[in-house]
C-alpha positions in Angstrom: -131.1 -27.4 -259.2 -131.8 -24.2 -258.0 -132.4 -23.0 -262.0 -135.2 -25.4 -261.8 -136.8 -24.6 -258.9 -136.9 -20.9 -260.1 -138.9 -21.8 -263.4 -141.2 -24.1 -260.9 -142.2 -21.1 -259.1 -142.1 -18.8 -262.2 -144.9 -21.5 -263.8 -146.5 -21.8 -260.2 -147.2 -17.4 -260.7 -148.1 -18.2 -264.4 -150.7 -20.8 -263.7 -152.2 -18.4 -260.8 -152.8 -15.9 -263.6 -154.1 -18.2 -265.8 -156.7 -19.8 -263.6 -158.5 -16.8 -263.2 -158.4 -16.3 -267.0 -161.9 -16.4 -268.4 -160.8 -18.6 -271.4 -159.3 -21.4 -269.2 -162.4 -21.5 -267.0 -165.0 -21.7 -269.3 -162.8 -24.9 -270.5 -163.4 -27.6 -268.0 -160.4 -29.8 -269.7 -158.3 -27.3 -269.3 -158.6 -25.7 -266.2 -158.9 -29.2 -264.6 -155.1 -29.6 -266.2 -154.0 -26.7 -265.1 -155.7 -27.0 -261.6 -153.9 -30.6 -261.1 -150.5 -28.7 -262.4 -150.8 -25.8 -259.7 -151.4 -28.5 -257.1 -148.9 -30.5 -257.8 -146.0 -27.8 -257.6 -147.5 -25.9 -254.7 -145.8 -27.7 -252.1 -142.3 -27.8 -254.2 -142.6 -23.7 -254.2 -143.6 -23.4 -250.6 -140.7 -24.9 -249.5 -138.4 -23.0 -251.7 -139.6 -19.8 -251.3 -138.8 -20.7 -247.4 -135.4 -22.1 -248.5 -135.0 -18.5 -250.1 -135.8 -16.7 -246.7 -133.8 -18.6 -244.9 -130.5 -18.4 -247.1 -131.0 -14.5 -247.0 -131.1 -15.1 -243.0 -127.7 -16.5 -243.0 -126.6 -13.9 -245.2 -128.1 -11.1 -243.1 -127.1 -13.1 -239.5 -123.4 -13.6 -240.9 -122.9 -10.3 -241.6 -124.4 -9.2 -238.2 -121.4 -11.4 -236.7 -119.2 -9.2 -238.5 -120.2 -6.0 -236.8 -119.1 -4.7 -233.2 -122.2 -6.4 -230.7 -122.0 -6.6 -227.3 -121.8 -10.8 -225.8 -125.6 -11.0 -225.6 -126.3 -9.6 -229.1 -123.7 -12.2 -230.1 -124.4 -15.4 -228.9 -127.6 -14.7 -229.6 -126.7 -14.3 -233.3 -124.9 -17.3 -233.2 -127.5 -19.4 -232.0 -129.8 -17.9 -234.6 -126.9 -18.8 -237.2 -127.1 -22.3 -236.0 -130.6 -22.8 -236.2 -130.9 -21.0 -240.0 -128.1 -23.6 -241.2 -129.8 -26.6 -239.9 -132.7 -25.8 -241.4 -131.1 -25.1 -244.8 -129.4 -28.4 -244.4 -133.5 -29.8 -244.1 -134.6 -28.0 -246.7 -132.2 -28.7 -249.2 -133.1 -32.5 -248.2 -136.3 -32.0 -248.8 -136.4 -30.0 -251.9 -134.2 -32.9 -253.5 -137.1 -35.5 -253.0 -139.8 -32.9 -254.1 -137.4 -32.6 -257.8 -138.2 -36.5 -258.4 -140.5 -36.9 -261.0 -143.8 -37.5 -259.7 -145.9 -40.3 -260.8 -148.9 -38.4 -262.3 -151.2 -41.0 -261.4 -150.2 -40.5 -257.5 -153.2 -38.1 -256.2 -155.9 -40.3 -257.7 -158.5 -42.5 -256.9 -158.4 -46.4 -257.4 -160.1 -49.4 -258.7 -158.7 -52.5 -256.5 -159.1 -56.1 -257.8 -158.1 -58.6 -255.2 -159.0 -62.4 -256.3 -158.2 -65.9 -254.6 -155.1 -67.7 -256.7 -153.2 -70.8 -256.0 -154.6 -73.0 -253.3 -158.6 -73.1 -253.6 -160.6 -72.3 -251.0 -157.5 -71.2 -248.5 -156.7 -68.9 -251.1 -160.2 -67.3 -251.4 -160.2 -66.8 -247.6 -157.2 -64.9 -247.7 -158.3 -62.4 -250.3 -161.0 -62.1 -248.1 -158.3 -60.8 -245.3 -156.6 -58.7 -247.6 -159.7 -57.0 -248.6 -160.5 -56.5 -244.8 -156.9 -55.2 -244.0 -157.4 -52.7 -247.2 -160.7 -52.3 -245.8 -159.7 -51.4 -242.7 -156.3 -49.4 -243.3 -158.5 -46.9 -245.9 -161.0 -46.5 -242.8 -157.1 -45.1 -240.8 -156.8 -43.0 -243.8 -160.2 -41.0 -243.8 -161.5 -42.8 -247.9 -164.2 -44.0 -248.8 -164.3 -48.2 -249.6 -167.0 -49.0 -252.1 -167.4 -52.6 -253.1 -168.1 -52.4 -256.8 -168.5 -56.3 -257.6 -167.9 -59.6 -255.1 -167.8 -63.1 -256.2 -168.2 -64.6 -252.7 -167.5 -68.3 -252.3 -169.2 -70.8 -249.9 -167.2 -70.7 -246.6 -167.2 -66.7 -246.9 -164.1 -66.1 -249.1 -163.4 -64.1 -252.4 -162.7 -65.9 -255.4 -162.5 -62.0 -256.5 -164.2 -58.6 -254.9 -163.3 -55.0 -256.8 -163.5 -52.1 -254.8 -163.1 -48.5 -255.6 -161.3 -46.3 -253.0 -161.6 -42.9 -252.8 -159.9 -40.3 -250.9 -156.4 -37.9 -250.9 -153.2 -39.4 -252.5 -154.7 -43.2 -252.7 -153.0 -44.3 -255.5 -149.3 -42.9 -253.9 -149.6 -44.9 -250.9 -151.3 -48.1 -252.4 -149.9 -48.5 -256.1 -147.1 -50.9 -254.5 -149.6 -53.4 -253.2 -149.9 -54.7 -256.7 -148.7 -58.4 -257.4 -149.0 -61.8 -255.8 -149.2 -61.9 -251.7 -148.1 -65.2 -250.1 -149.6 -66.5 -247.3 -148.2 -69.5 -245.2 -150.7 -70.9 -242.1 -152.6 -74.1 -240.9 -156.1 -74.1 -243.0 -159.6 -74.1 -241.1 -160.1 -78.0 -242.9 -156.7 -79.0 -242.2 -157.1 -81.6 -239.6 -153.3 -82.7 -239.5 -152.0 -79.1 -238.9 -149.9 -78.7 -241.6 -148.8 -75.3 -242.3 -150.3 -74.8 -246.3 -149.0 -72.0 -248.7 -151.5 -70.3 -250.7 -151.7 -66.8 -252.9 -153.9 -64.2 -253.2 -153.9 -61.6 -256.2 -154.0 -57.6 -256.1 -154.2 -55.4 -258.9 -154.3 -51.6 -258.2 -155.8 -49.1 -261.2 -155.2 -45.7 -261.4 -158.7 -44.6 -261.7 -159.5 -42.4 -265.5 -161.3 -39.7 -265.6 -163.5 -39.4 -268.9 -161.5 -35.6 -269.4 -158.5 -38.3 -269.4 -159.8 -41.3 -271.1 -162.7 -40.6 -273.7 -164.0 -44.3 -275.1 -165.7 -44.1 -278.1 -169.0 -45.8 -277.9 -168.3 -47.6 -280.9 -165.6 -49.2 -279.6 -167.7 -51.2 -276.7 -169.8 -53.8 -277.2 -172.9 -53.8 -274.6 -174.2 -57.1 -273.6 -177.4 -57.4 -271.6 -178.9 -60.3 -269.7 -180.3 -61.5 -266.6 -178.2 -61.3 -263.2 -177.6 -64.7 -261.4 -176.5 -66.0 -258.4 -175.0 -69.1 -257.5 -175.6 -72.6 -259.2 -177.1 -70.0 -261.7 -180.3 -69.3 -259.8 -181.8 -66.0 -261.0 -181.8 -63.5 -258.6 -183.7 -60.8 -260.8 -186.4 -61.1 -263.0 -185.6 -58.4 -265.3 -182.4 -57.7 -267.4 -180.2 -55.9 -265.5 -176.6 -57.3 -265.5 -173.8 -55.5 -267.6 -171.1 -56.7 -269.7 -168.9 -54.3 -271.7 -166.4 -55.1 -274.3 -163.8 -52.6 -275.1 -162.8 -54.1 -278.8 -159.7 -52.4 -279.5 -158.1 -53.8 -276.4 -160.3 -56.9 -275.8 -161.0 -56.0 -272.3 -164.5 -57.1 -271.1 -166.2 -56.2 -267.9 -169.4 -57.5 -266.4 -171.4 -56.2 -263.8 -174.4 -57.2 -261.8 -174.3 -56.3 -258.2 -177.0 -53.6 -258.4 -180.2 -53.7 -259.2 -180.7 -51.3 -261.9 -179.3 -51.9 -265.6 -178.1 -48.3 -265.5 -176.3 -48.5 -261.9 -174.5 -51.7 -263.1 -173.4 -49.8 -266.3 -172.2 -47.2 -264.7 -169.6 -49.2 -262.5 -169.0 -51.0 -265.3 -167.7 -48.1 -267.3 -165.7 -47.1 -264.3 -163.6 -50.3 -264.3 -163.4 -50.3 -268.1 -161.9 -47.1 -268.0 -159.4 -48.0 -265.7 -158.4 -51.2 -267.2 -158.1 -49.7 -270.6 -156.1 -46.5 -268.8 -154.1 -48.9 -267.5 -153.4 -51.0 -270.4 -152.4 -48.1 -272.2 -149.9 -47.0 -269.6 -148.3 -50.7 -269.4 -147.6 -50.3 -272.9 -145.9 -46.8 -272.4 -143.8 -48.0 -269.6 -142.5 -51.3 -271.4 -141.2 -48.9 -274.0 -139.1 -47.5 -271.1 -135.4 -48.7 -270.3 -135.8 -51.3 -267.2 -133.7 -49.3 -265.3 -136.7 -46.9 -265.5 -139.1 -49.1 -263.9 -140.2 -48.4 -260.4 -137.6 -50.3 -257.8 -140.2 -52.0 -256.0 -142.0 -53.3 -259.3 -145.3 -51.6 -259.7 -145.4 -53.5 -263.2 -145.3 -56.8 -263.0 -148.0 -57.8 -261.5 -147.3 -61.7 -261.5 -144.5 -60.9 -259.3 -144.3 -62.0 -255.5 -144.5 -59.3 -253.2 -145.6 -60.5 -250.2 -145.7 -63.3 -247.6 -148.0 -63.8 -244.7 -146.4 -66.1 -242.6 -149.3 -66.8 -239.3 -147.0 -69.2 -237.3 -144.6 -66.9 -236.9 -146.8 -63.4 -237.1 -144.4 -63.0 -239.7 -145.1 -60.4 -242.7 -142.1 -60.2 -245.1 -141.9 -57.6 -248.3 -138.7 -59.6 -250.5 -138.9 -56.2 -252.7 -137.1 -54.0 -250.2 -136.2 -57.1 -247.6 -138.5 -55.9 -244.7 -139.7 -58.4 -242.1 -141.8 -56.8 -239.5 -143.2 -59.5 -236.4 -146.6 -58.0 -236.5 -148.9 -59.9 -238.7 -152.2 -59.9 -236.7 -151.7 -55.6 -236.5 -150.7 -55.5 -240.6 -153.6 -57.2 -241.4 -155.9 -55.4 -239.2 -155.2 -52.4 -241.6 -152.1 -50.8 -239.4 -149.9 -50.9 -242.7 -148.4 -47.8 -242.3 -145.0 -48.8 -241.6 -145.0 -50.9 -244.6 -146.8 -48.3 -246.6 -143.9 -45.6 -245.3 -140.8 -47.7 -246.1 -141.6 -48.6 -249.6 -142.2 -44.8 -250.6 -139.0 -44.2 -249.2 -137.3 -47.1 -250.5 -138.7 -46.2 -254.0 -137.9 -42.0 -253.4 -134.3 -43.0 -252.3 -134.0 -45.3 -255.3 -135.1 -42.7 -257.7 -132.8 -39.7 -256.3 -129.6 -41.9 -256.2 -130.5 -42.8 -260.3 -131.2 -38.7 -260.5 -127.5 -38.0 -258.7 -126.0 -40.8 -260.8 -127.4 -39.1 -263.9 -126.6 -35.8 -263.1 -123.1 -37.3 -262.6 -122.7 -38.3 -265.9 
């Protein structure tokens, strides 16, 4: 372990020197790489540079014991002692969870596609919660929301909304709300007051950067035409709604929430990308033993995560078994704690396949 954290820090020095290189800065693709690289072992050589200081304190306190001090001198030694191995004991903790693999796609930005499933308009409503709690919980967080396209139904619900979120380490602390949510209350119309179940959808894409991604024109078809609203009124005279077809992958977008042709492209590319990203990464992963796949299931996204239950203020997560009695705060965006325990449900899962490798 401790082999591996030395070449981390001897890369960490090599991509210092390297950034102020002329060559790698008159490359933008490069020095982006390289940038994202240096970022993404800074913390891991902090730490062990500390863990470095404080082993030679042991070292250096230990061997104080062994000389002649007078009862002061000593206990304070040995209360410095106490505190150096404690903190070892931390560090090596923590240095263990820093050594997992990252996901590559953790520090970006995201494209978020909630729509209304199974149960009509009950199930448009609650996409429409979800995308307030999202709304509402990346407010918490300090990111921008930016509602890319809405398909708003009659009574105020989503049959789908895509947003982009910006902001620091989005994708980490959101890629597990991908997959089918569940939510189980009495409907607005019911007049019996029968509890119904309905489902919402939630797809979460790594957002790709053109550096990452480059789409050859080519390879999408542009479709232009007039935007309309519902019942198929026109709602602009002139032809600025989007549609994009990435042929390769058979992906299309369409986009018409702004008012200008090139605003509506421009979204539209950004989802495109994404999806396509995406699509591509799917691929790579199924190639992958199962045993690889994330232990919450980031993949399938067909997959019940989540149920809502309203009678009881009831919010239960079946991937890691977690039942927390605080609905009304969840969905007012206070998802922290649910946020928390599947990054360290998914961390511990990954280190105890690690340990079990390194075993064998």
């Amino acid at each position: 372990m401790y082999d591996q954290l030395q070449s981390i820090e001897d890369r960490y020095e090599e991509l210092g020197e390297l950034l102020s290189d002329p060559e790698v800065i008159s490359d933008t693709k490069k020095f982006m790489e390289l940038s994202k690289e240096e970022a993404n072992t800074r913390e891991t050589v902090e730490v062990y540079r500390r863990y470095k200081e404080v082993v030679d304190g042991i070292a250096e306190t230990e061997e104080m014991l062994g000389e002649k001090l007078d009862s002061e001198m000593q206990e304070m030694a040995k209360e410095e002692l106490s505190d150096l191995k404690k903190e070892k004991e931390q560090i090596e903790e923590k240095i263990k969870v820093l050594l997992i693999p990252k996901d590559p796609n953790d520090d970006k930005n995201i494209i978020m596609e909630i729509r209304g499933a199974a149960g009509g308009d009950e199930a448009a409503l609650f996409a429409g919660d979800l995308f307030e709690m999202y709304q509402s919980y990346a407010s918490s967080q300090g990111w921008k929301f930016e509602v890319m396209e809405a398909n708003i139904t009659g009574i105020g619900g989503y049959k789908e909304v895509i947003v982009m979120i910006t902001g620091e380490n989005v994708f980490s602390k959101l890629k597990y709300e991908s997959g089918a949510h569940r939510v189980q209350r009495v409907p607005s119309t019911e007049s019996q007051g029968r509890v119904h179940t309905s489902t919402a959808t939630v797809v979460v894409l790594p957002e790709a950067e053109e550096v990452e991604l480059d789409l050859d024109e080519k390879d999408i078809r542009v479709d232009i035409y007039h935007a309309s609203g519902a019942g198929g009124q026109h709602v602009n005279k002139t032809a600025s709604a989007v549609r994009l077809t990435h042929l390769p992958t058979g992906i299309v977008v369409a986009m018409q929430d702004q008012r200008s042709q090139l605003q509506n492209r421009e979204k539209a590319m950004k989802i495109l990308r994404a999806r396509v990203f995406d699509q591509l990464e799917q691929e790579a992963r199924s190639e992958y033993d199962s045993s690889r796949k994330s232990a919450v299931g980031t993949g399938d996204r067909s997959e019940r995560i989540r149920t809502y239950n309203f009678p009881q203020n009831r919010v239960t997560d079946h991937r890691i078994g977690l039942t927390v009695q605080k609905l009304d705060r969840i969905l007012s965006g206070e998802m922290d704690e649910i946020v928390d325990a599947l990054i360290i449900y998914d961390q511990t899962a990954k280190l105890e396949e690690m340990q079990n490798e390194n075993k064998m």
